[in-house]
LOTI-103979 format. One line per field, with one value per residue (C-alpha): x, y, z; residue number from 1. Coordinates in steps of 0.5 Angstrom, whole numbers, plus 500, padded with zeros to 3 digits. Example, Ala and Ser with C-alpha at 12.3 -4.5 7.8 and 13.67 -1.06 7.14 Angstrom:
xx = 525	527
yy = 491	498
zz = 516	514
pos = 1	2
***
This chain:
xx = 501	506	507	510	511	510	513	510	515	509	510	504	502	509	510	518	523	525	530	527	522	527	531	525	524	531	530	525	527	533	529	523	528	532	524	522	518	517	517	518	514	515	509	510	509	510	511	507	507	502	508	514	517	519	523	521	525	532	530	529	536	539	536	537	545	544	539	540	533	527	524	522	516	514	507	506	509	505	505	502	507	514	516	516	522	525	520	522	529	530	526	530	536	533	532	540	542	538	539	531	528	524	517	513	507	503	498	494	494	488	491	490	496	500	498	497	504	507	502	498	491	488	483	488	489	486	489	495	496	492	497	503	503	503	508	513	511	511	519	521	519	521	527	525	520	516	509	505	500	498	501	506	510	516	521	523	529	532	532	539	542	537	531	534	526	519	515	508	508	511	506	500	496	492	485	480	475	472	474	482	479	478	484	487	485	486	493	494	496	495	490	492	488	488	484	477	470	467	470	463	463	469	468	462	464	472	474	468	469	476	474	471	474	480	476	474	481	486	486	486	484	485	491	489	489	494	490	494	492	495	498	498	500	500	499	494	489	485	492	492	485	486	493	492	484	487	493	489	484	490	492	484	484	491	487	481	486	491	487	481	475	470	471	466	472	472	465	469	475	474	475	474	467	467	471	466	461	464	466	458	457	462	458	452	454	460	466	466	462	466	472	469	469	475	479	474	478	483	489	490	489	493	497	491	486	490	490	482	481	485	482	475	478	480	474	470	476	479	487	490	497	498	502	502	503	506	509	503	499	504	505	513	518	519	511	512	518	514	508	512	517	510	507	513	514	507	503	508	510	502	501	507	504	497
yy = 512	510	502	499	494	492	487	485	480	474	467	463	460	459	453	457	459	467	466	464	470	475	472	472	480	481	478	481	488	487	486	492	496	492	491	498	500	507	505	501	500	496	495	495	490	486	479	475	471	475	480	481	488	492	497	499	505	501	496	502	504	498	498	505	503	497	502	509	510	507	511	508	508	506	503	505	507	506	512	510	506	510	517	522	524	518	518	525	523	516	519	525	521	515	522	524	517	515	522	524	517	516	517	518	514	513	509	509	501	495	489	488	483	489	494	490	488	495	496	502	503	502	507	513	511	516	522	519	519	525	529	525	525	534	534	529	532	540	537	535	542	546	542	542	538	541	539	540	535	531	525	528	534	535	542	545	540	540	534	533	532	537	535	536	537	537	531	534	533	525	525	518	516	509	511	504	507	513	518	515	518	524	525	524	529	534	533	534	526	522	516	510	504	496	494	490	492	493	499	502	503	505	511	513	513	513	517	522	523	524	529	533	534	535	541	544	544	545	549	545	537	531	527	521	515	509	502	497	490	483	481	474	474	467	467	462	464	458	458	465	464	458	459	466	466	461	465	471	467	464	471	473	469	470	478	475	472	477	483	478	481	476	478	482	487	493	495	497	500	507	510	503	504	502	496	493	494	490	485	483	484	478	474	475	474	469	467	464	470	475	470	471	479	479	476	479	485	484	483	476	473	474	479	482	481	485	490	490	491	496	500	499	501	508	510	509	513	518	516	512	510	502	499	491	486	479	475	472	466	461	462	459	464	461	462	469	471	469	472	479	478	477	483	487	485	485	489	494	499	499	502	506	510	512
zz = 468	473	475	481	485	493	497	503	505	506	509	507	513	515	510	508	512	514	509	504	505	505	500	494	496	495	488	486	488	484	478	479	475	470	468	468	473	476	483	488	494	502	506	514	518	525	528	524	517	514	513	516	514	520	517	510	510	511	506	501	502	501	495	493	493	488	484	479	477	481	486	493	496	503	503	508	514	520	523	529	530	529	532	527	528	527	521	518	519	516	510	510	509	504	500	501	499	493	491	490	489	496	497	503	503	511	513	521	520	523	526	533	534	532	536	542	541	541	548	544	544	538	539	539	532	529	533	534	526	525	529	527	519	520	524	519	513	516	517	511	508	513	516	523	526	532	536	542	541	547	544	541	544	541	542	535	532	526	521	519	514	511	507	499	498	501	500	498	491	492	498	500	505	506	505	505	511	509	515	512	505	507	512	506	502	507	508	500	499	493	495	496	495	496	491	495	492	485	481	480	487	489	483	487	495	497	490	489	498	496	490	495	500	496	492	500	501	496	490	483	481	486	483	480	485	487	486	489	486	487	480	476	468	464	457	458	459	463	467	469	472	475	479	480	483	488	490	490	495	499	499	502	507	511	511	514	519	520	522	524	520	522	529	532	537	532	535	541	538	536	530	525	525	517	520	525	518	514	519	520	512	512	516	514	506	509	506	499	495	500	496	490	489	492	486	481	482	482	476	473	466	460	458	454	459	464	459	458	466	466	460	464	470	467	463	470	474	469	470	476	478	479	484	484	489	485	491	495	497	497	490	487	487	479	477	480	477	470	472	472	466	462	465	464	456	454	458	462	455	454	461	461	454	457
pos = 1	2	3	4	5	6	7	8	9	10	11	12	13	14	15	16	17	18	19	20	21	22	23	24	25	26	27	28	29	30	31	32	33	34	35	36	37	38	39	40	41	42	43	44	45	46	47	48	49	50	51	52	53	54	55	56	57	58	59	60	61	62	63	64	65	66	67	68	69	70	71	72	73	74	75	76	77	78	79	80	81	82	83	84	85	86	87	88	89	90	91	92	93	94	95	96	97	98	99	100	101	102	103	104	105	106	107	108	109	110	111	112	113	114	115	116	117	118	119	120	121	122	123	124	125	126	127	128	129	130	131	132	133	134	135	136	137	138	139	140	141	142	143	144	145	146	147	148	149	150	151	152	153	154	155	156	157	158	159	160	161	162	163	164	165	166	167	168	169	170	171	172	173	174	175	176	177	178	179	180	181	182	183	184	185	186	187	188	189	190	191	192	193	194	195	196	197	198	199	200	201	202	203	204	205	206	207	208	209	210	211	212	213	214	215	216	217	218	219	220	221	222	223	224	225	226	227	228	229	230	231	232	233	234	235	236	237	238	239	240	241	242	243	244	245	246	247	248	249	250	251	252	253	254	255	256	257	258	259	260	261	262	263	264	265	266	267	268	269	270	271	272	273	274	275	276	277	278	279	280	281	282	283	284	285	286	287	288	289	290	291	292	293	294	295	296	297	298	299	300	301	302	303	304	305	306	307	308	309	310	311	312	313	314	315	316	317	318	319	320	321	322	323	324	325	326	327	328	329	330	331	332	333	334	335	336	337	338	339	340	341	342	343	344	345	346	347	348	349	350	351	352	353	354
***
């Protein structure tokens, strides 16, 4: 099994400064692979506290300077949002400067205030990734880029400097809605997934939804899963349930805010049909049982609890990659750094054996 870590550049409720922001991710960044971990992930994200990093990929060759051995993942570049060939290009050269360590993860995105402030329409998410996503990943295959899709036309143009690789076998996609599953599967990516729902439920629909369309589409099984979960480790165990149940909830809540799930707007976006249903289910179970459920899947306790959790989530879902988010929810940069040194001591080499 493949560990890593992504940062998301969170100010909780904007009680730090950007400074101090940036400064605790620099330094988490710098420890990923003085701990072992495989990969090391960035979100993308605009204008707000909720995370505010707006370029990953530059963030990424920073760190690829100050490592050897690490591999450096977007998670996600927000297609919508970015040209692809700016995309292609910036992934091509991430490659070249960490000598074959990026990792090309894509996501369609879900914020209306991002959206809005970019002046796009949201409800051309799904064509304008749709499009795009083939076009950057053709490009870092063949080493030239080109479209004539509505909104997208590009000439024939080369990527320089050249890609040293494709990315398809280092290739994920953002897949929490079921049209984002199967456009997942159909690209050939790995899924990724923010850990939300009960894992008997996630077995039965996005992943065995991923399953088959993978199986009309491609030759051979579905590579095993991305499950990105929020991260607390203490070796006490009351602590560990205390503390990271309320960070986790603090962590909830700025998602609830950030992407306005409560709010009715979805049922007027096109393509996020599963997001308006969610949104009235919210409303109709109301915010503490959907707290609640958010926390139980997630990744807290003692470092043997942890492991427990994942040795359950394995027999339901065969082998999976693990991404963790450790920095979150106002938690203190002190209590974080130990959270992720236990995790790194004691349960790390464990994962790492599967």
């Amino acid at each position: 099994m493949e560990v890593g870590l992504l940062v998301i550049f969170q100010n909780y409720l904007g009680r730090s400064t950007d400074d101090r922001v940036v400064a605790a991710e620099l330094a988490l960044a710098d420890l990923a692979e003085k701990l072992g971990f495989d990969k090391f992930w960035a979100a993308e994200h605009h204008f707000t506290d909720y995370s505010a990093c707006p370029d990953n990929v530059q963030y990424l060759s920073w760190l690829a300077g100050r490592t050897s051995r690490i591999r450096l993942g977007t998670g996600a570049v927000i297609v919508p949002w970015n040209s692809p060939v700016r995309v292609a290009e910036k992934m091509a050269f991430l490659d070249r400067l960490s000598n074959g360590r990026a990792v090309l993860g894509l996501g369609r995105g879900l914020a209306r205030c991002e959206y809005e402030s970019f002046g796009l329409d949201m409800g051309e998410s799904r064509e304008r990734f749709d499009e795009a996503a083939r076009m950057i990943v053709d490009a870092l295959d063949t080493g030239y880029i080109e479209g004539d899709g509505p909104f997208y036309p590009q000439r024939r143009t080369a990527i320089r400097p050249r890609p040293l690789s494709g990315f398809r076998d280092r290739l994920y996609c953002v897949g929490m809605s079921p049209d984002s599953v199967e456009q997942a599967a159909r690209l050939g990516a790995r899924l990724m997934i923010f850990s939300q729902q009960p894992w008997e439920m996630f077995a039965e629909g996005s992943w065995a939804s991923f399953c088959k369309t993978w199986a009309a589409h491609h030759e051979g099984p579905p590579p095993a899963p991305l499950t990105g979960d929020l991260m607390f480790c203490h070796s006490d165990a009351a602590v560990a349930e205390a503390k990271g149940r309320e960070y986790m909830a603090n962590y909830f809540l700025t998602i609830v805010d950030h992407y306005e799930i409560m709010s009715e707007h979805f049922k007027a976006v096109k393509g996020y049909d599963y997001y308006a249903t969610a949104g009235d289910l919210f409303r109709e179970v109301g915010l503490e049982i959907a707290v609640q459920t958010y926390c139980d899947v997630q990744s807290y306790g003692t470092p043997e609890q942890i492991l427990e959790k994942f040795r359950r989530r394995r027999s339901l879902l065969g082998d999976f990659e693990l991404n963790m988010i450790v920095n979150y929810g106002g938690m203190p940069f002190e209590e974080m750094r130990a959270s992720v040194e236990l995790f790194a001591r004691e349960v790390l080499p464990e994962l790492q054996r599967w």
